[in-house]
DSSP file (Angstrom, degrees, kcal/mol; ACC not computed):
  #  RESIDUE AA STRUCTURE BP1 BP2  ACC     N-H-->O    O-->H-N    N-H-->O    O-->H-N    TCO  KAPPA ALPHA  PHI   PSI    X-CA   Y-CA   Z-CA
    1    1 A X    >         0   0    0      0, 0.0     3,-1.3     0, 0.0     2,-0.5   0.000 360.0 360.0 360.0  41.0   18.2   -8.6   14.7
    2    2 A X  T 3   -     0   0    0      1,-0.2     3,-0.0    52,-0.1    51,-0.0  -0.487 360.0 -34.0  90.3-140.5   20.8   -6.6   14.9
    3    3 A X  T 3  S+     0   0    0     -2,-0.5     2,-0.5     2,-0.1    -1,-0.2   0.352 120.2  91.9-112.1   4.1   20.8   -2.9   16.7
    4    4 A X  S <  S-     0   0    0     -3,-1.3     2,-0.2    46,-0.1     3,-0.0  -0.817  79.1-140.2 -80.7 121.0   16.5   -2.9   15.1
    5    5 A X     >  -     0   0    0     -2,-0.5     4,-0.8     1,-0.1    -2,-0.1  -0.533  15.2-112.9 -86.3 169.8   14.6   -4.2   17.7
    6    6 A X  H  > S+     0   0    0      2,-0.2     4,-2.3     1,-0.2    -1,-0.1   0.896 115.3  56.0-105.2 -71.3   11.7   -6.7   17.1
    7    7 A X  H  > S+     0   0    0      1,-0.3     4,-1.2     2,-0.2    -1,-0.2   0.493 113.6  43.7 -65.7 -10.0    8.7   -3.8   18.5
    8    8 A X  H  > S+     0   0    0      2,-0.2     4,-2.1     3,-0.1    -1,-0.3   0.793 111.8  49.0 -97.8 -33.5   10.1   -1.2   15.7
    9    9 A X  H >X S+     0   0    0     -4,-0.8     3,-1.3     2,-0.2     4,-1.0   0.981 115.8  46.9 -67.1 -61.9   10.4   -3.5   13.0
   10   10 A X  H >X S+     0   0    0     -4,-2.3     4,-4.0     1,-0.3     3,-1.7   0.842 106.5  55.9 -34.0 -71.2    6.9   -4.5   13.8
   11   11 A X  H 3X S+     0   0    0     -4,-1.2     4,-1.8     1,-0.2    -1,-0.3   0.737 106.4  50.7 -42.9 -35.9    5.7   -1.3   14.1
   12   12 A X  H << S+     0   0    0     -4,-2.1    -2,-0.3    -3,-1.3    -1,-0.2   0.392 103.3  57.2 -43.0 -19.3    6.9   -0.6   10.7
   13   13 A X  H XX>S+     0   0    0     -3,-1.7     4,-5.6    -4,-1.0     3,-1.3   0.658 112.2  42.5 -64.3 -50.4    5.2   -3.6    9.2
   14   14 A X  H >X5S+     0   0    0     -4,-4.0     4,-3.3     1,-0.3     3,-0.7   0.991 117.3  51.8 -66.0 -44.6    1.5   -2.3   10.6
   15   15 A X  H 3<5S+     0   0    0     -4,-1.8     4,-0.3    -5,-0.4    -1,-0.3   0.632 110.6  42.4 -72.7  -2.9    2.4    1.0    9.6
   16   16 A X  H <>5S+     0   0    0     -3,-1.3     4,-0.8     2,-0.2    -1,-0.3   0.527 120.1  43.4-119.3 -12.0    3.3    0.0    6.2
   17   17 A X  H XX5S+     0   0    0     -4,-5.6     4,-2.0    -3,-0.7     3,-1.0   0.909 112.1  52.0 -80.7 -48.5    0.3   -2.2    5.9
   18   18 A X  H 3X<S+     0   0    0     -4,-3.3     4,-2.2    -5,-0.5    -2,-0.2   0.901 116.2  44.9 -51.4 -39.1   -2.1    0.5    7.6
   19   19 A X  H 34 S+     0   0    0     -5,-0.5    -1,-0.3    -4,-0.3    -2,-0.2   0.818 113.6  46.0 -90.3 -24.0   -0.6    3.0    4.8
   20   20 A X  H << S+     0   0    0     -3,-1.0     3,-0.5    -4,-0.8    -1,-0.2   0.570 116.0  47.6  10.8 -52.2   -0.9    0.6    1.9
   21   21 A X  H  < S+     0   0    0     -4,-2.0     2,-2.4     1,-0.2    -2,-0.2   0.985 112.0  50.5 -77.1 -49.6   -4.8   -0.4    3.1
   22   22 A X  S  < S+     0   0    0     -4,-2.2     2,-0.8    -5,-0.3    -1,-0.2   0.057  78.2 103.2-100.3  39.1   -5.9    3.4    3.5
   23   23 A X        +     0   0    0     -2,-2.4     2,-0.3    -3,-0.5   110,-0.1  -0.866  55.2 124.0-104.2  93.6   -4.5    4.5   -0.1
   24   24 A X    >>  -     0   0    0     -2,-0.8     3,-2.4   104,-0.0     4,-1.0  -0.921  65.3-133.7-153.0 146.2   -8.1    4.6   -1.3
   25   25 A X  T 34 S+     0   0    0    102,-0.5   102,-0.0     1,-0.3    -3,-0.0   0.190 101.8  57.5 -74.9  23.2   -9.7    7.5   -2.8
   26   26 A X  T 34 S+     0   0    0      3,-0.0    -1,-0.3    -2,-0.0     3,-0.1   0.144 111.5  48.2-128.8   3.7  -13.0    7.7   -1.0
   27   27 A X  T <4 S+     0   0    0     -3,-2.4     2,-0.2    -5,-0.1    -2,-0.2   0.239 112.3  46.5-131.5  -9.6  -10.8    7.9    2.4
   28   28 A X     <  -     0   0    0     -4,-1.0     2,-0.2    -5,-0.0     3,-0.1  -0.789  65.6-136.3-111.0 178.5   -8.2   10.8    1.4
   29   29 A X     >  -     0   0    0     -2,-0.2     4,-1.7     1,-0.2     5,-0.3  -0.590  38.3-105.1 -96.9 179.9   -8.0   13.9   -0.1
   30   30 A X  H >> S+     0   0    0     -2,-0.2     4,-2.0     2,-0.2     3,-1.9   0.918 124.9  54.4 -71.7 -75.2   -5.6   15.0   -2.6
   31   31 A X  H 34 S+     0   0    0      1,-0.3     4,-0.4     2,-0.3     5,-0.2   0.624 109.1  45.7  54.1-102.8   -4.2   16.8    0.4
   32   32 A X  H >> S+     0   0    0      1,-0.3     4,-1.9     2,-0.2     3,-1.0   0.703 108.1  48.9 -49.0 -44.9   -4.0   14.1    2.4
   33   33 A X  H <X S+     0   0    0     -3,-1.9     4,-2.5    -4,-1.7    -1,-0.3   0.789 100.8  64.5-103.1 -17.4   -2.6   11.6    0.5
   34   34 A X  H 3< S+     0   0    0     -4,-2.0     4,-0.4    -5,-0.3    -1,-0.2   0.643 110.0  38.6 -37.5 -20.7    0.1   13.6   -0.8
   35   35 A X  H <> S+     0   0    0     -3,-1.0     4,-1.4    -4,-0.4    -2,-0.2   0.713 115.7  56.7-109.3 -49.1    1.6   14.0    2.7
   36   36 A X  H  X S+     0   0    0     -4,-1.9     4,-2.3    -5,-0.2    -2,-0.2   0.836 106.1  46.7 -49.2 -42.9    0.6   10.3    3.3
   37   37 A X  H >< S+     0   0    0     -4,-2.5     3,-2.8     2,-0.2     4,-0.2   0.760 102.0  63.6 -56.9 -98.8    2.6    9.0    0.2
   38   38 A X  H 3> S+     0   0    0     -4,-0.4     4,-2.4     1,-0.4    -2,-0.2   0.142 114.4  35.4 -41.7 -57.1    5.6   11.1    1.3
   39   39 A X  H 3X S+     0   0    0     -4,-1.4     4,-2.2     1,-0.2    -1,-0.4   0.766 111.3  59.6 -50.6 -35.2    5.4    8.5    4.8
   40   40 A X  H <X S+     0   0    0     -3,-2.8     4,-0.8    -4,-2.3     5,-0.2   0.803 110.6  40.5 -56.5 -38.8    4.5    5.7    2.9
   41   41 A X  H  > S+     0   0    0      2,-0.2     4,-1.5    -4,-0.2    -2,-0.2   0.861 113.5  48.4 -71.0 -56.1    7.9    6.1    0.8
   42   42 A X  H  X S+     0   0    0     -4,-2.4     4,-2.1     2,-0.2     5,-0.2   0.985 114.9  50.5 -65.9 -41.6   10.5    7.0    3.6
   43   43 A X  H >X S+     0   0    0     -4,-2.2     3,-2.8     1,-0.2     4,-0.8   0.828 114.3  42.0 -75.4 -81.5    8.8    3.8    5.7
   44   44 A X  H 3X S+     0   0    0     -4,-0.8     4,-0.8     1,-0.3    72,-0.3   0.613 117.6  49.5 -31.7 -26.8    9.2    1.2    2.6
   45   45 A X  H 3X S+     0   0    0     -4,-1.5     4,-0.8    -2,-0.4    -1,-0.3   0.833 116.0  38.9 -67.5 -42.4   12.5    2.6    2.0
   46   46 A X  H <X S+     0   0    0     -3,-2.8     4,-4.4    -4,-2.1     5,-0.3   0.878 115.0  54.5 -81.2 -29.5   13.7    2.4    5.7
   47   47 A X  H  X S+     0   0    0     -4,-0.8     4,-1.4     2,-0.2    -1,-0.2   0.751 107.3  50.8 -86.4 -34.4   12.0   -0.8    5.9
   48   48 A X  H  < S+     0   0    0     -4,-0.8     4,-0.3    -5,-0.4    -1,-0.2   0.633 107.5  57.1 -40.7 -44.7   14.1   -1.9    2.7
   49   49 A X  H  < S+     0   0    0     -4,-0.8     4,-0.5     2,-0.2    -2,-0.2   0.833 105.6  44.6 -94.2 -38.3   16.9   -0.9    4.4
   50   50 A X  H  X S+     0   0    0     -4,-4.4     4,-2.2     1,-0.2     5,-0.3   0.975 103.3  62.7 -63.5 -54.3   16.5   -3.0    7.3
   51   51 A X  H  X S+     0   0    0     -4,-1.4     4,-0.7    -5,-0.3    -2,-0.2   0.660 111.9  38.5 -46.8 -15.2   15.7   -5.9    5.6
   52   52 A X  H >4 S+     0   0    0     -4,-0.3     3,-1.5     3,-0.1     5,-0.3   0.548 108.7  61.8-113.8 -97.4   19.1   -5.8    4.0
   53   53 A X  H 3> S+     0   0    0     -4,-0.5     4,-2.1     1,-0.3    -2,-0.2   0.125 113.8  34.9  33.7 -80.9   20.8   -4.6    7.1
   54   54 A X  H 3< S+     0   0    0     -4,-2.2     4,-0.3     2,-0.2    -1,-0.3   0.821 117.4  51.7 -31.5 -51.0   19.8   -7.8    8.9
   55   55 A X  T XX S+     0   0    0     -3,-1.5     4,-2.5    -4,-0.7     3,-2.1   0.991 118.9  39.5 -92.2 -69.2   20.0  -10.3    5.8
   56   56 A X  H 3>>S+     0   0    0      1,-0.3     4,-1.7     2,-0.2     5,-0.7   0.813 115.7  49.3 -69.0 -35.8   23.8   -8.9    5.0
   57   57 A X  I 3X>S+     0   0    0     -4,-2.1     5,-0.9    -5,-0.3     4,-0.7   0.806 115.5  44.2 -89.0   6.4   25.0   -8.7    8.8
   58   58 A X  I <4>S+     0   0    0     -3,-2.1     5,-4.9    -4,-0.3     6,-0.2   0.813 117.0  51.1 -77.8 -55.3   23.7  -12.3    9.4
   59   59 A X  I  <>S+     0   0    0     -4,-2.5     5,-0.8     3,-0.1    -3,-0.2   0.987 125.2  18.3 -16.3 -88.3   25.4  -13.2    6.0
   60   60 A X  I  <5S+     0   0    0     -4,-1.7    -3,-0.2     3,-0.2    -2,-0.1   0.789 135.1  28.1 -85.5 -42.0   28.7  -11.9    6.5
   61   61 A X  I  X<S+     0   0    0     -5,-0.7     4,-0.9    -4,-0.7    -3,-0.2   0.960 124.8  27.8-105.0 -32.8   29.2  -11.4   10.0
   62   62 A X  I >4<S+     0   0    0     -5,-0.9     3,-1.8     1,-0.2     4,-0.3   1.000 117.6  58.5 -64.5 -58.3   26.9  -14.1   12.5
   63   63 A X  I >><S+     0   0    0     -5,-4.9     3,-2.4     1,-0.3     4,-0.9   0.718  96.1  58.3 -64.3 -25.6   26.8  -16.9    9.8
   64   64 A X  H >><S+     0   0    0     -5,-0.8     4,-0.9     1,-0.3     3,-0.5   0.970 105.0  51.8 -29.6 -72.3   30.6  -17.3    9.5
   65   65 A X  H << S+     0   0    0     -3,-1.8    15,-0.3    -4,-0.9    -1,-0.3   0.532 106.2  55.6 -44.4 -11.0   30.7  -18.1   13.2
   66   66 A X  H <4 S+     0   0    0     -3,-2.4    -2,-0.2    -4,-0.3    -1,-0.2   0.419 109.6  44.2-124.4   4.0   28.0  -20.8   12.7
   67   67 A X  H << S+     0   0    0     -4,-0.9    -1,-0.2    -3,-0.5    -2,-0.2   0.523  74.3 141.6-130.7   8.4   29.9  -22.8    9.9
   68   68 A X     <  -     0   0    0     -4,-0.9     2,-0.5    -5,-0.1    14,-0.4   0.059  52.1-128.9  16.2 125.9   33.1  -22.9   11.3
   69   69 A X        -     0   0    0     12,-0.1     2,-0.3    13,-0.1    -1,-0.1  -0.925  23.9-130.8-106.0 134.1   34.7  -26.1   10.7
   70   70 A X        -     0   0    0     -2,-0.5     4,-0.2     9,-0.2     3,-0.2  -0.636  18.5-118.6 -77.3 128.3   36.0  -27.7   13.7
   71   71 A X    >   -     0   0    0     -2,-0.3     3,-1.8     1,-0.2     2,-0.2   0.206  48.5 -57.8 -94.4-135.4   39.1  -29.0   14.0
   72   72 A X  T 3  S-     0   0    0      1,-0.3    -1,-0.2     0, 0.0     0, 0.0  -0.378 116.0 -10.2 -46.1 108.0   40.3  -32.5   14.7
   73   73 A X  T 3  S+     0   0    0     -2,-0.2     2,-0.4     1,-0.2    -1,-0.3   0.754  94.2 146.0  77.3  19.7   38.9  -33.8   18.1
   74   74 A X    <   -     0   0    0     -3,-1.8    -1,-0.2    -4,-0.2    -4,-0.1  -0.742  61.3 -92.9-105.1 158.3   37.7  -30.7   19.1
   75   75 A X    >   -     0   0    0     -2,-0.4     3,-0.9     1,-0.2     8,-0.1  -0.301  32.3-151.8 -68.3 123.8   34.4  -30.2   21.4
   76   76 A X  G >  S+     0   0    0      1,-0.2     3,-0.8     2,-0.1    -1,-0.2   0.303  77.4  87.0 -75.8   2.2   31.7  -29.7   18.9
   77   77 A X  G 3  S+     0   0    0      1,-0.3     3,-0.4     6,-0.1    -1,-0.2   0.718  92.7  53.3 -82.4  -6.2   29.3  -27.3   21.2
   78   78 A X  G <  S+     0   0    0     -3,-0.9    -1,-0.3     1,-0.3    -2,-0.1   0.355 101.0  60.4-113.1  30.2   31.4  -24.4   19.9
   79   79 A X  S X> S-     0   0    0     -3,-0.8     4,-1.5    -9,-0.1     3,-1.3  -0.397  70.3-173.5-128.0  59.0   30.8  -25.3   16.3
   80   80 A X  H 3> S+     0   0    0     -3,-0.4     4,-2.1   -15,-0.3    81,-0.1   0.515  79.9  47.3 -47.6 -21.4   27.0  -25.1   16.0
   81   81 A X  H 34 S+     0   0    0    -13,-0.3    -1,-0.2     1,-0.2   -14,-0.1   0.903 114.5  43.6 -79.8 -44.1   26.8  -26.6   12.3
   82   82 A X  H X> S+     0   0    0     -3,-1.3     4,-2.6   -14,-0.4     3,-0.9   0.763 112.9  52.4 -62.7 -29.2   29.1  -29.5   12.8
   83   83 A X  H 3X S+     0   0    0     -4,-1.5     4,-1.5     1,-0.3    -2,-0.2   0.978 111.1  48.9 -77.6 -58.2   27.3  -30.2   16.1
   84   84 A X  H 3< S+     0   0    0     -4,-2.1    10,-0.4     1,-0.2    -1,-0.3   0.639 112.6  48.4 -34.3 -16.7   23.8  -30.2   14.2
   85   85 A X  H <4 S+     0   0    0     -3,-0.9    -2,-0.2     8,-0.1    -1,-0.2   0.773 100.8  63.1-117.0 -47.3   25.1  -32.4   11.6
   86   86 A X  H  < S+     0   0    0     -4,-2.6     2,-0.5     1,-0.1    -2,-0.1   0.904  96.1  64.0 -52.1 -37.0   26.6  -35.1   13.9
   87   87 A X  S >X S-     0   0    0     -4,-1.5     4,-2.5     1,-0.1     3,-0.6  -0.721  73.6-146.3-104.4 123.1   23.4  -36.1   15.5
   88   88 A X  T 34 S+     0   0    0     -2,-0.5     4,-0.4     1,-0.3     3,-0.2   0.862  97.3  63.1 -42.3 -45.2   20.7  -37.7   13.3
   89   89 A X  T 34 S+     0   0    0      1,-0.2     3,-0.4     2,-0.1    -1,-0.3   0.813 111.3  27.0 -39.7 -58.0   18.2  -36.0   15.4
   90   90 A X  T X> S+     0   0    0     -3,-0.6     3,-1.1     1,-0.2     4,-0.6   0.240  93.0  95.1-111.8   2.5   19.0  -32.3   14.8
   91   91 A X  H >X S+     0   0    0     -4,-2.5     4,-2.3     1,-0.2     3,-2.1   0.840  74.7  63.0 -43.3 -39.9   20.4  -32.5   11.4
   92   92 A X  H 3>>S+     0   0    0     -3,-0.4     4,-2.5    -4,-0.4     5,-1.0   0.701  91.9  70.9 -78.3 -12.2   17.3  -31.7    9.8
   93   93 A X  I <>>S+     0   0    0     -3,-1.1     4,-1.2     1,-0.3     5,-0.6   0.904 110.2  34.3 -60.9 -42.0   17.6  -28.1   11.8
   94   94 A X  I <<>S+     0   0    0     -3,-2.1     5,-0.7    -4,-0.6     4,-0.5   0.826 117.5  59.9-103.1  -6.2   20.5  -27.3    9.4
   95   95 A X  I  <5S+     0   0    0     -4,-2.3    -2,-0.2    -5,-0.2    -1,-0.2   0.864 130.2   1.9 -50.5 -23.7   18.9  -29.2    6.4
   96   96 A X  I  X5S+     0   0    0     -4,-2.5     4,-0.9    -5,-0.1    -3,-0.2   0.593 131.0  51.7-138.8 -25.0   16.3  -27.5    6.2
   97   97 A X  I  X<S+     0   0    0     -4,-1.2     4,-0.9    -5,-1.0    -3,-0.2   0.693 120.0  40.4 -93.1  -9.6   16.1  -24.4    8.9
   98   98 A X  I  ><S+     0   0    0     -5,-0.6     4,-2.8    -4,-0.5     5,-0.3   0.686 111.7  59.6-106.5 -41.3   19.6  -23.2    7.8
   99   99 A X  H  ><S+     0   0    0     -5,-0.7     4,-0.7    -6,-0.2     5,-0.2   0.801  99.6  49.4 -31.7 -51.6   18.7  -23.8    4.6
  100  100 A X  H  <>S+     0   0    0     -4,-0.9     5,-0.9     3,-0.2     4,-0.4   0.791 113.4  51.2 -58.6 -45.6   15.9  -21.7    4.4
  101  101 A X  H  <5S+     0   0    0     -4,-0.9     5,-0.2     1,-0.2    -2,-0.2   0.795 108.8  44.7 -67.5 -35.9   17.9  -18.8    5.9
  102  102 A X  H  <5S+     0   0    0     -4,-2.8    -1,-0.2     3,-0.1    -2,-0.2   0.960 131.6  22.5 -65.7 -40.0   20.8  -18.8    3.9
  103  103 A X  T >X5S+     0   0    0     -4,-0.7     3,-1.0    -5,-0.3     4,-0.5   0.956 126.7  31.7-110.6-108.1   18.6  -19.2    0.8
  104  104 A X  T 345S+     0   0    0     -4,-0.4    -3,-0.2     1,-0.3     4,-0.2   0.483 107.3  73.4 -65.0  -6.8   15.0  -18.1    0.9
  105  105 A X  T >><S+     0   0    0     -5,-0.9     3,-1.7    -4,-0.1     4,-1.1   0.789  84.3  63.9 -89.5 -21.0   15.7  -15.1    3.6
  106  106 A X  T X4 S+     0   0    0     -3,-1.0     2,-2.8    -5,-0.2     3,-2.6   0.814  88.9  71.7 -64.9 -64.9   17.4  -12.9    1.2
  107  107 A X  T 3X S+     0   0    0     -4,-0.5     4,-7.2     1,-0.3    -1,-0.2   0.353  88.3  66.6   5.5 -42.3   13.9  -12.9   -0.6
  108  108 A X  H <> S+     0   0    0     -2,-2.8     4,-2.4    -3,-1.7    -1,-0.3   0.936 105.1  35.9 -72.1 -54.6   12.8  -10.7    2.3
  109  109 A X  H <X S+     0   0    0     -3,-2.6     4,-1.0    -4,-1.1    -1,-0.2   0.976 118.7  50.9 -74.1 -26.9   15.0   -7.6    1.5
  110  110 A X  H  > S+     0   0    0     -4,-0.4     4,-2.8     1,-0.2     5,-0.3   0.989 110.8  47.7 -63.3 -61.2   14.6   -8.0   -2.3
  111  111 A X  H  X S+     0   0    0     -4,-7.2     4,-1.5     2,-0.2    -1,-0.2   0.857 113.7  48.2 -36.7 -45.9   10.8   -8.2   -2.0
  112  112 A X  H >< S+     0   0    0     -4,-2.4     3,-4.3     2,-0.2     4,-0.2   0.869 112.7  51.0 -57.8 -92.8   10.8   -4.9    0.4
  113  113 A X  H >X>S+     0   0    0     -4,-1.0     3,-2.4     1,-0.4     4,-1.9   0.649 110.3  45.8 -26.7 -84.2   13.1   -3.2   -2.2
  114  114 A X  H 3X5S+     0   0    0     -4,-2.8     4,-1.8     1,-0.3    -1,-0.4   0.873 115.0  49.1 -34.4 -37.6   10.6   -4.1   -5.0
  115  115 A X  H <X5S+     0   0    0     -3,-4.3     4,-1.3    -4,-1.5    -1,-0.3   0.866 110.7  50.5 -82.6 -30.5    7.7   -2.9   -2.6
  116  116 A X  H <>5S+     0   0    0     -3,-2.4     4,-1.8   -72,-0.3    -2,-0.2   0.967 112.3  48.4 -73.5 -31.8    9.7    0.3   -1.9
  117  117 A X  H >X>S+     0   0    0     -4,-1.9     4,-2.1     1,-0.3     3,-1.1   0.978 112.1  47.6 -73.6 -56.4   10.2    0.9   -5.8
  118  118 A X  I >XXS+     0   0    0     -4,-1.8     4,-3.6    -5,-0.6     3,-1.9   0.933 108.7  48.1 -61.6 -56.7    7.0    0.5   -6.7
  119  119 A X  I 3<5S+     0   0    0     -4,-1.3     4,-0.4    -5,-0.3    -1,-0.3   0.801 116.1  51.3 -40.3 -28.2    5.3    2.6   -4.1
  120  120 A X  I <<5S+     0   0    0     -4,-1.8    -1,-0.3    -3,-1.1    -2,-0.2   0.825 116.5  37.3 -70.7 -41.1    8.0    5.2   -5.3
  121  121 A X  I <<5S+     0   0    0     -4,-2.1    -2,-0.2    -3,-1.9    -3,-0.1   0.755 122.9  39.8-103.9 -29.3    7.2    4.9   -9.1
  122  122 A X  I ><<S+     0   0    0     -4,-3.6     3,-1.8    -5,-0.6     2,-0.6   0.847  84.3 165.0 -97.2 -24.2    3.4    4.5   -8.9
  123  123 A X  G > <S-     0   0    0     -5,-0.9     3,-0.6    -4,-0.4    -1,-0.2  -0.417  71.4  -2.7  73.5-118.9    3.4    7.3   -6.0
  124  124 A X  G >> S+     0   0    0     -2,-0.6     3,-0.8     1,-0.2     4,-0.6   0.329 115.1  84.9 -99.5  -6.7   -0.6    8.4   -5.7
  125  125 A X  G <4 S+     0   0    0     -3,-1.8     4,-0.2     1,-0.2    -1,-0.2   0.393  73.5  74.2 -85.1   0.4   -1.7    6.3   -8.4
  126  126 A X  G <4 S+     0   0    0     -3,-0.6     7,-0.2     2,-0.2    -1,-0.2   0.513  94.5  58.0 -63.6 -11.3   -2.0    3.3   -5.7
  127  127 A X  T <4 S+     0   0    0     -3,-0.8  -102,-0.5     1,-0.1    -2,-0.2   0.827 109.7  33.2 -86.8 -49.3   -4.8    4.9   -4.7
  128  128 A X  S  < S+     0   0    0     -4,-0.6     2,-0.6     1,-0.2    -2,-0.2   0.455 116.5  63.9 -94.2  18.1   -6.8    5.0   -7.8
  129  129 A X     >  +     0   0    0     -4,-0.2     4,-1.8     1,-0.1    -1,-0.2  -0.924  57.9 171.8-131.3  80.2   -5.1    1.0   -9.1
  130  130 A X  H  >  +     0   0    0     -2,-0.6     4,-0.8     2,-0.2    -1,-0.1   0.455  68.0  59.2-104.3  28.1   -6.4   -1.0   -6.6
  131  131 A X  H  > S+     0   0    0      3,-0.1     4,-2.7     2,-0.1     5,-0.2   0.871 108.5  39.0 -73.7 -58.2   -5.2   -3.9   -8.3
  132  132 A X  H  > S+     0   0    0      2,-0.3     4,-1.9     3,-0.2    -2,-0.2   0.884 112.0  61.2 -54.6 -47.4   -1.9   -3.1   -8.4
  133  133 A X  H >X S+     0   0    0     -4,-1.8     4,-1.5     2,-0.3     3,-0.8   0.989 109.2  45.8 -47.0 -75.4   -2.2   -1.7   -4.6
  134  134 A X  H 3X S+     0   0    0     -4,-0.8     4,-1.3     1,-0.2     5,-0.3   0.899 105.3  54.8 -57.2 -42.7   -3.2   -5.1   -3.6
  135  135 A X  H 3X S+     0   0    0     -4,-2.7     4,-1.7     2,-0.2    -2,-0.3   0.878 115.3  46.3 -34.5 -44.1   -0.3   -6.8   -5.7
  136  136 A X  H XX S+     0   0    0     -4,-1.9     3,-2.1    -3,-0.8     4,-0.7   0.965 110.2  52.3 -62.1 -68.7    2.0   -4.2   -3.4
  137  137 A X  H >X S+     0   0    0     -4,-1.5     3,-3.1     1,-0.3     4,-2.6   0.879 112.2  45.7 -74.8 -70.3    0.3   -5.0   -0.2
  138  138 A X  H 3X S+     0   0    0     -4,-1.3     4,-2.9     1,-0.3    -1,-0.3   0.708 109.9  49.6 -21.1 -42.4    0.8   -8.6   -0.8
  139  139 A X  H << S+     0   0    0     -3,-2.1    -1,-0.3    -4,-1.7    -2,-0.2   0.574 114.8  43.8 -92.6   3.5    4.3   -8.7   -1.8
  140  140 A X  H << S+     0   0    0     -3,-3.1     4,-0.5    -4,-0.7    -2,-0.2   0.601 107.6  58.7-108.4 -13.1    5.1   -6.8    1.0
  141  141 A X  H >X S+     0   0    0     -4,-2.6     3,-2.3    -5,-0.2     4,-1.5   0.972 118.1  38.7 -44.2 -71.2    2.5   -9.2    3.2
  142  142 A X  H 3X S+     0   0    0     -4,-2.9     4,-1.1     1,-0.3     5,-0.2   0.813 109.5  56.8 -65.6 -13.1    5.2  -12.3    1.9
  143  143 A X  H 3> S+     0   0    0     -4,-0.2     4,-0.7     1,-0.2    -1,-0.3   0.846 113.7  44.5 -84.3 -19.7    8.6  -10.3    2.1
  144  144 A X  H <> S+     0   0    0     -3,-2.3     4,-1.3    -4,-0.5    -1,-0.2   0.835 114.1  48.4 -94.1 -41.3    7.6   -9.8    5.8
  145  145 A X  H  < S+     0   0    0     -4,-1.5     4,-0.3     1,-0.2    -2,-0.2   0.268 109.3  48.3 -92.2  24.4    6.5  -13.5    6.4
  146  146 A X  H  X S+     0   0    0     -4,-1.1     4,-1.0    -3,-0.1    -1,-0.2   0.463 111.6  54.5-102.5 -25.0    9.4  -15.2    4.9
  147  147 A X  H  X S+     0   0    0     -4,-0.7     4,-4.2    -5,-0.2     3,-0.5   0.912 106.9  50.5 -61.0 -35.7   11.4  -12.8    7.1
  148  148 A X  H  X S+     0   0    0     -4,-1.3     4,-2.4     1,-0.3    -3,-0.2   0.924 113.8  46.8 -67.7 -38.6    9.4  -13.9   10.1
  149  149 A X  H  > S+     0   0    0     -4,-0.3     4,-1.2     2,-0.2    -1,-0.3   0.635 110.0  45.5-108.0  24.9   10.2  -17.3    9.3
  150  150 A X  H  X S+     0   0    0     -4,-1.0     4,-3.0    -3,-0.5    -2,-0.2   0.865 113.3  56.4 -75.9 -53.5   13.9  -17.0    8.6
  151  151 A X  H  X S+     0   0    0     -4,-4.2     4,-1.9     2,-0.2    -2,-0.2   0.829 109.5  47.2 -30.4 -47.6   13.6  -15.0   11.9
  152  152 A X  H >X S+     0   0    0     -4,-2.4     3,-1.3    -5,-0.4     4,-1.0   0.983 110.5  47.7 -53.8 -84.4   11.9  -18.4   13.6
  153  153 A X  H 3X S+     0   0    0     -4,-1.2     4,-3.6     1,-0.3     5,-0.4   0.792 111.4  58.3 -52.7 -45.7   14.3  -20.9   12.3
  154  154 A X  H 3X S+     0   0    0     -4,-3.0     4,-1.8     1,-0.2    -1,-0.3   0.946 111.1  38.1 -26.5 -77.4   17.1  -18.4   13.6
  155  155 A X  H <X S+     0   0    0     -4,-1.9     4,-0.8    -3,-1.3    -2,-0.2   0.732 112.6  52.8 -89.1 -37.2   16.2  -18.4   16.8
  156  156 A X  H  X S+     0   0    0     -4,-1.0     4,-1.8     2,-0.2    -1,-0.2   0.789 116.3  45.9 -82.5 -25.4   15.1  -22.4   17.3
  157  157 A X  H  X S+     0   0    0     -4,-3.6     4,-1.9    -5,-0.3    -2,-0.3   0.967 109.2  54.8 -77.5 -29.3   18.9  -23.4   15.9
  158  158 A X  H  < S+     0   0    0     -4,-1.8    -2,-0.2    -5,-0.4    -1,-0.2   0.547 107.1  43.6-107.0 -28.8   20.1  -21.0   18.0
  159  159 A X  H  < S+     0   0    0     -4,-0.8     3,-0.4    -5,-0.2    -1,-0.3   0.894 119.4  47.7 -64.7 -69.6   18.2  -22.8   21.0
  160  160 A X  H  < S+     0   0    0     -4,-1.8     2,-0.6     1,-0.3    -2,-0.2   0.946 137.2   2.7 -47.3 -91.1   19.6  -26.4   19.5
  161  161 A X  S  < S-     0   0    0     -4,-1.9     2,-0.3    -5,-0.2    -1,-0.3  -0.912  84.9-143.1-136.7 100.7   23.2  -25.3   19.0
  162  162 A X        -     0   0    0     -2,-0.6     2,-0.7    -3,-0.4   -82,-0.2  -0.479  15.6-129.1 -54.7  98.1   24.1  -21.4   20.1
  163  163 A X              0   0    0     -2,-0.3    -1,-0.1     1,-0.2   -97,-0.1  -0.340 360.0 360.0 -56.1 104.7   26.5  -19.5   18.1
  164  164 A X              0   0    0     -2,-0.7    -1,-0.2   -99,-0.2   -86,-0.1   0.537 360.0 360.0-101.2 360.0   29.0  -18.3   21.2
């Protein structure tokens, strides 16, 4: 994941559900949840900002390395896409788990983004809209588990056939 380790990102998911669940006006003060947005905002923003961090240096700099076309006769273990694709067996790893990543992981930073903007725009009024609050807390639920499972599929091609 980059130079974001696993245990911060993580910690920035609970913290950004735990600050998302406890926007409810019978559990702040005005007080209180004035200083509380102000954290809620910088983490959905930083949390925005990893999520494209990852999705762009995966992009541009890993995935490059991992579609390499090999050329003629050459040993296919250092060409992880071709080497997936030769064998019936492990194809479906880039049909469908490489698929997902190229594809359905950008989701992940767009959704955070959208979750930072809104928390930014609606501010303290997530507290008294707890319709809308859950809509937030949801889309920022899915932007997190479609990262988790671009993250998965990463890591099990990457087991199959290792981008060296």
């Amino acid at each position: 994941m980059s130079f974001v380790t696993v245990p911060a990102v993580g910690a920035l998911v609970r913290g950004g559900l735990a600050g998302l669940y406890s926007l409810r006006p019978a559990w702040v003060t005005v007080e209180g949840l004035k200083e509380r947005m102000g954290r809620l905002r910088i983490g959905m923003w930083a949390m925005a900002a990893i999520a494209w961090w990852t999705v762009l240096t995966g992009t541009y700099i890993v995935y490059p390395w991992y579609r390499a076309a090999p050329p003629e006769g050459a040993d296919l273990a250092a060409f992880p896409r071709s080497l997936l694709l030769a064998n019936p067996s492990t194809a479906q790893w880039h049909t469908f788990g490489m698929e997902w990543k190229e594809h359905l992981g950008w989701l992940a930073p767009i959704a955070a983004t959208v979750v930072a903007f809104l928390v930014s725009a609606y501010g303290a009024q997530l507290a008294a809209q707890p319709k809308i609050r859950r809509a937030v807390t949801w889309f920022f639920v899915a932007s997190f588990a479609v990262a988790g499972v671009a993250g998965l599929f990463g890591a099990l091609i990457n087991k199959v056939a290792p981008v060296r």
